[in-house]
C-alpha positions in Angstrom: 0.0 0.0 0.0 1.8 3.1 -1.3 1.6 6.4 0.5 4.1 8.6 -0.9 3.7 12.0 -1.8 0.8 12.8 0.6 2.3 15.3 2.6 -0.2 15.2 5.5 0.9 16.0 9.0 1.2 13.7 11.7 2.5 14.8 15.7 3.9 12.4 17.7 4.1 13.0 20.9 6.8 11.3 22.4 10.7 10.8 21.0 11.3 6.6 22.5 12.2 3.8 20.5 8.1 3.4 19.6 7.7 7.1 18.6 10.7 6.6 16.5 9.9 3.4 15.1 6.3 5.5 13.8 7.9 8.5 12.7 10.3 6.6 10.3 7.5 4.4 8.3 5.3 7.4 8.2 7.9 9.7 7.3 9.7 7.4 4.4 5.8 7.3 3.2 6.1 11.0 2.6 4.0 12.5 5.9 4.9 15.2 7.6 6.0 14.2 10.9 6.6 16.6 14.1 8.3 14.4 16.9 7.3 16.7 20.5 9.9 15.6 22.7 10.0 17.0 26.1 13.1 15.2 27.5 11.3 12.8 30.7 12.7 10.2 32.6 13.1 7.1 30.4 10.8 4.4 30.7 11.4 1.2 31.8 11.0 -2.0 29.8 10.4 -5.0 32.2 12.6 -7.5 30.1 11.7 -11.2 30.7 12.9 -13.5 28.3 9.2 -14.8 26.4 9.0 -18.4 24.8 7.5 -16.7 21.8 10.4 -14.1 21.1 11.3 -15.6 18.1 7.8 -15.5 16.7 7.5 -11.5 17.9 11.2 -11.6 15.7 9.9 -13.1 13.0 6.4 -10.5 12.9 8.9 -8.0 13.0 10.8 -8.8 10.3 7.3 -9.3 8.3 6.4 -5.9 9.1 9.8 -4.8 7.8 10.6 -2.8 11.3 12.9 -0.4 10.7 14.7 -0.3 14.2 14.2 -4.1 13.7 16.1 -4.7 11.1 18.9 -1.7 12.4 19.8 -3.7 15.5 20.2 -7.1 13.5 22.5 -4.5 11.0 24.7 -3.3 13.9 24.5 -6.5 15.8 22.7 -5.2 19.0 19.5 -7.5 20.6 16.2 -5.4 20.4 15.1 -6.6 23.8 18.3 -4.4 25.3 18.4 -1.9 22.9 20.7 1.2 25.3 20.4 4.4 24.9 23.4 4.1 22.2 21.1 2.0 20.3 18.5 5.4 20.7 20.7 7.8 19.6 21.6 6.3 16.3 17.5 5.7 15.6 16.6 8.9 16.2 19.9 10.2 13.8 18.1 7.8 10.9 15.0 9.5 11.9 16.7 13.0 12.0 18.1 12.9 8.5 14.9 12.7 6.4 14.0 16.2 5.5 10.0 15.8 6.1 10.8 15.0 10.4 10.8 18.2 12.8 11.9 17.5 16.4 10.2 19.8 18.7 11.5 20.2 22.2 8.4 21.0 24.5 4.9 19.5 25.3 1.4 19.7 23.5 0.2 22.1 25.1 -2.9 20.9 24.8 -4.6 17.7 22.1 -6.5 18.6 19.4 -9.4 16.2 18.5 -9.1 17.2 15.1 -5.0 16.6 14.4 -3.7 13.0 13.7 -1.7 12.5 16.9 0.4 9.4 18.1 0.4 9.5 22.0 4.3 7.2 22.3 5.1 8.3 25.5 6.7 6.2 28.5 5.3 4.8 31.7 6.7 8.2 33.8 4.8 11.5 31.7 4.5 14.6 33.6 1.7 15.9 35.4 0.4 18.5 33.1 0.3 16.0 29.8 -2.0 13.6 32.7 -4.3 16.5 33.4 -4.4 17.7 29.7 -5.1 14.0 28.4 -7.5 13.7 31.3 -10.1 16.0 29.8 -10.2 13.4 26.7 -10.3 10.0 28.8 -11.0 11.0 32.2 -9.3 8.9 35.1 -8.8 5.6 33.3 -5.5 5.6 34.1 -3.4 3.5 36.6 -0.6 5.1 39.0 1.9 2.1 40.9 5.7 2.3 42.3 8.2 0.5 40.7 11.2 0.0 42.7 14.9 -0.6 41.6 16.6 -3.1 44.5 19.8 -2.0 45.9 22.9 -4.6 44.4 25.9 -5.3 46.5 28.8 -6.8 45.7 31.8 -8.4 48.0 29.9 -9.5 50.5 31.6 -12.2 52.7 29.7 -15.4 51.9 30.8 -17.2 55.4 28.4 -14.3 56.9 25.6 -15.5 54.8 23.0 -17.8 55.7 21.0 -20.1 53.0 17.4 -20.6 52.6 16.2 -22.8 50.0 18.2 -22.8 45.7 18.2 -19.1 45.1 17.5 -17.2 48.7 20.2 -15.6 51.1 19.8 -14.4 54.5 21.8 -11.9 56.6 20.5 -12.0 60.2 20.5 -9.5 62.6 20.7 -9.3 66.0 18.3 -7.1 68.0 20.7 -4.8 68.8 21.5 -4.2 64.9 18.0 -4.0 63.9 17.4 -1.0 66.2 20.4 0.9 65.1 19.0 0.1 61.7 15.8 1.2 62.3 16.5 4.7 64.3 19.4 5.0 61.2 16.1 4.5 58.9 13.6 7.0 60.5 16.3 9.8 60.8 17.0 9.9 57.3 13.1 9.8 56.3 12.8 12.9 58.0 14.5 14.5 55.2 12.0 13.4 52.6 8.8 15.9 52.3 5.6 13.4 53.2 4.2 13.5 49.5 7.4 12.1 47.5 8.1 9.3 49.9 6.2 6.0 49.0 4.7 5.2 52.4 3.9 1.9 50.9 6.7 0.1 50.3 10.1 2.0 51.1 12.0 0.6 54.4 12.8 4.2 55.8 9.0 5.0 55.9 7.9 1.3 57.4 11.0 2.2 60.2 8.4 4.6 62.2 6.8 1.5 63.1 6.9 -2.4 63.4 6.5 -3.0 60.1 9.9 -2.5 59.0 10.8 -6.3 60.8 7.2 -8.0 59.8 7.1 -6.9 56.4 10.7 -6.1 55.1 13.5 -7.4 57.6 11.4 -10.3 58.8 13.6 -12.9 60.9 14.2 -15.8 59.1 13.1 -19.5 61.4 14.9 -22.2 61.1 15.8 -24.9 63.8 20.0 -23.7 63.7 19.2 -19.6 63.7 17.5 -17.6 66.3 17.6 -14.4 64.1 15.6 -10.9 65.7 15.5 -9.8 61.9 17.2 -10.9 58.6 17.9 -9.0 55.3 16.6 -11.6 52.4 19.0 -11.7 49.4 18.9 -12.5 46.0 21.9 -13.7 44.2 22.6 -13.3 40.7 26.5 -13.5 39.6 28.2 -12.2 41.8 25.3 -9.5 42.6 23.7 -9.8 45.7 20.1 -7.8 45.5 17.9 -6.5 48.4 14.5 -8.3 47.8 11.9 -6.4 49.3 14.0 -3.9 51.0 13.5 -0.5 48.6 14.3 2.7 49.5 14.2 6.2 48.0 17.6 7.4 49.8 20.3 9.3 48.3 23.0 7.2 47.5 25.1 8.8 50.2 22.3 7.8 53.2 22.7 4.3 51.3 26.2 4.1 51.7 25.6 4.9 55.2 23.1 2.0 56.1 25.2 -0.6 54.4 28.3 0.3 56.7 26.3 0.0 59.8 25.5 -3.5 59.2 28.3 -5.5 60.5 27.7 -8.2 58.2 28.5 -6.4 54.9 31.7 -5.0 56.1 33.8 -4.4 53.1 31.1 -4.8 50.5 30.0 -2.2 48.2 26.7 -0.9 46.9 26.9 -1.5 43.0 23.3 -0.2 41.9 21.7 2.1 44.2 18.2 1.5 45.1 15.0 3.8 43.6 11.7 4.4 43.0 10.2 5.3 40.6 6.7 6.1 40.1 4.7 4.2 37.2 1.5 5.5 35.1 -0.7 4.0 32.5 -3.8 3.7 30.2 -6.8 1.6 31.8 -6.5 0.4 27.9 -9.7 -1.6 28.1 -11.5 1.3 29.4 -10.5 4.0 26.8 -9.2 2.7 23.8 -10.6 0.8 20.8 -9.3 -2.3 18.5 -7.1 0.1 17.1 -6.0 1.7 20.0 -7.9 4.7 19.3 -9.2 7.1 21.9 -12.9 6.2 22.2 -14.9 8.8 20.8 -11.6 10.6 19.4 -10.4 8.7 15.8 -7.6 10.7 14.6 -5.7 10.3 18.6 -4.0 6.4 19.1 -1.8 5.6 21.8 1.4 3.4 21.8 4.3 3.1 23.9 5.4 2.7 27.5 2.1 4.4 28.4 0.0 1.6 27.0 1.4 -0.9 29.9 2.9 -3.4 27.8 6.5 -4.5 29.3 8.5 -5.7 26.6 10.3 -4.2 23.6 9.1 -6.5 21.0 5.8 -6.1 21.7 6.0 -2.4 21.9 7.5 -2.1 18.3 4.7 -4.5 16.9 1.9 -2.4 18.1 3.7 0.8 16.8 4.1 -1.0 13.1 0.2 -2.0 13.2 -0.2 2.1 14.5 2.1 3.8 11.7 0.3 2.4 9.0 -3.5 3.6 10.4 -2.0 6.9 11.2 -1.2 7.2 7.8 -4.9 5.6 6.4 -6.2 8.3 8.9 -4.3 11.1 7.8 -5.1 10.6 4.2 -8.8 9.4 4.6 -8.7 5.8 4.2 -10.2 3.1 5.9 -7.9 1.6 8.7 -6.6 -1.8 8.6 -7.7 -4.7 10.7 -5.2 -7.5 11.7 -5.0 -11.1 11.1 -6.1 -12.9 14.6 -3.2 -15.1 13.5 -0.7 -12.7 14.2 1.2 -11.6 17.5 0.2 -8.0 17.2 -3.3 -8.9 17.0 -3.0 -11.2 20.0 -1.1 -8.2 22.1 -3.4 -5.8 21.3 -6.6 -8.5 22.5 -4.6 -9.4 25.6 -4.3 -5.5 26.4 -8.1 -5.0 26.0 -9.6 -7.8 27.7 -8.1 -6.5 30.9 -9.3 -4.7 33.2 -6.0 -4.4 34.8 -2.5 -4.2 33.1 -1.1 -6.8 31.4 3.0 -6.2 31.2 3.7 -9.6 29.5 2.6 -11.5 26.0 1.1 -14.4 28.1 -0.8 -16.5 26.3 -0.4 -17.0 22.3 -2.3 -20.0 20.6 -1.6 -20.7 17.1 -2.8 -23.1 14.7 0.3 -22.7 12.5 3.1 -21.9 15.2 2.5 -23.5 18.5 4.7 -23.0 21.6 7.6 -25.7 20.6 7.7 -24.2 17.5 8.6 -21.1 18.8 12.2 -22.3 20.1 13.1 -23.5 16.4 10.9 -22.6 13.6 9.9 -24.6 11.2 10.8 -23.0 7.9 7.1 -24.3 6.5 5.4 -22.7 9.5 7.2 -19.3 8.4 5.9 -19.5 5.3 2.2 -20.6 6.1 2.6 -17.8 8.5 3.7 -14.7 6.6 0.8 -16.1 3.6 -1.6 -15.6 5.8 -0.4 -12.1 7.6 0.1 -10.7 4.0 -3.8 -12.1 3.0 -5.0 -11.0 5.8 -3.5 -7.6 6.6 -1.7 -5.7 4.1 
């Protein structure tokens, strides 16, 4: 389906990997593209290896995705494309002549314009309030903490629980100099930025910080009064269900009180960061259209769906109704036999998030299939997504 030479004008709102990704197919189609990009935190992409990668590779690569087929070209894996990986998108993007970068906000949506929303799980406050007056609340607001990673810690000073679960115990004694270490420096933190919730320095002004984060561990050899739980991965050492919104200087500090951890040092600090996105099944359409608003779609972090692959499907499926928006035309329904078609199901069917591609059934590529694909399956596969699609 050719589009070139229409000129229209498409905003995208948001300057990610997805925003990218849309900008490129509709700008190589001859739109006009303006990329708003009001620098944000970046979002996160919760990356869990999936049994039907290869599938979501092989969609890709049907849909000819152009920051696809750059990573295989400069031999980085999608799933961890870096911020490297960003840079030199958004320079492919940034040398066709019909793309204008534009560093601020909407101010405020216009019904009428053909607008991508491709922003991340973290947008500001006054893009919230202004989408708000199109969708309402239908939105969902969580904490999403980053564990605190040590390394070097003496191993004869760990105890074991179970194949993957470390303990350091505490005495009672070290637990309250913990604690009071805890509640000082959360007196530095105004009231409405510290997640009451779930952070340890909060949960230390009461006796929650030992029955829900430094509970004692029981076993028949260890009479612990409280015990740090561990995860180990390499030689990383990660704080499971201990987070914290401390500087990385009151970090620091806690880690050398604890006797245990002498000599070790903090190689990832702990954060939190705070999470927003679409109620999907309450706002947006099979095309992941605004209800009641056509020309406004939504992609990206923002939509709730984790992983890169799947994020970069939905935006190929987007691009090309943009386009059939912007000049007029009908928009494109999907295959049900393809992966984008099942994401975008999955999303709407929920009336809470779904992060992960959970649950694919095919009757041409099953889940063994998936690992090693059979080259007849391919084929069956991409007949039926061109018959069916474009």
């Amino acid at each position: 389906m050719s589009y070139l030479g229409k000129g229209n004008l498409i905003k995208i709102i948001g300057g990610g990997l997805t925003g990218l990704e849309v900008a490129y197919i509709c700008a190589n189609c001859g739109f006009r593209v303006h990329i708003f990009n009001k620098h944000q935190n970046p979002p996160t992409y919760n990356y869990v290896k999936s049994p039907y990668e290869k599938i979501m590779e092989e969609e890709l690569n049907v849909w000819a995705s152009p920051s696809y087929l750059l990573s295989h070209r400069v031999g980085v894996n999608t799933e961890n494309a870096d911020e490297s990986f960003l840079d030199l998108m958004r320079s492919k993007v940034e040398s066709l002549p019909n793309v204008e970068f534009i560093d601020a906000e909407i101010d405020e949506l216009n019904p009428k314009e053909v607008t991508l929303i491709s922003i991340g799980n973290n947008p500001s406050v006054s893009f919230i309030k202004n989408l708000e007056k199109l969708i309402g609340e239908n939105r969902v607001q969580y904490f999403h903490p980053k564990e605190v990673c040590v390394q070097g810690i003496n191993k004869a000073s760990l105890v074991r629980d179970g194949a993957e679960n470390f303990h350091i115990n505490l005495s009672q004694e070290e637990y309250e100099k913990l604690k009071k270490l805890l509640s000082t420096f959360s007196q530095n933190y105004d009231n409405s930025t510290l997640v009451k919730e779930i952070s340890a320095e909060s949960l230390s002004k009461n006796d929650a910080l030992r029955t829900a984060v430094l509970r004692p561990l029981y076993s028949p050899n260890e009479k612990a009064y409280a015990s740090i739980k561990l995860k180990k991965e390499g030689d990383n050492f990660y704080f499971t269900d201990f987070f914290t919104a401390l500087s990385n200087e009151e970090q620091d500090e806690i880690i050398s009180n604890i006797s245990a951890l002498n000599g070790a040092k903090i190689s990832e600090y702990g954060k939190i960061y705070k999470r927003i996105f679409l109620t999907s099944s309450s706002c947006l359409n099979e095309h992941l259209q605004i209800k009641n608003y056509e020309n406004i779609f939504v992609c990206g972090g923002f939509l709730g769906l984790g992983g890169v692959l799947e994020n970069l499907l939905v935006a190929n499926y987007i691009a090309y109704n943009l386009m059939n928006t912007a000049s007029g035309k009908n928009l494109q329904n999907l295959s049900n036999f393809t992966c984008t078609s099942k994401i975008i199901q999955n999303l709407l069917q929920k009336s809470v998030l779904n992060h992960r591609l959970l649950s694919l059934n095919y009757d041409i590529i099953n889940r063994k299939d998936s690992v090693n694909l059979n080259p007849n399956a391919v084929l069956k596969f991409k007949e039926k997504f061109y018959g069916n699609c474009f």
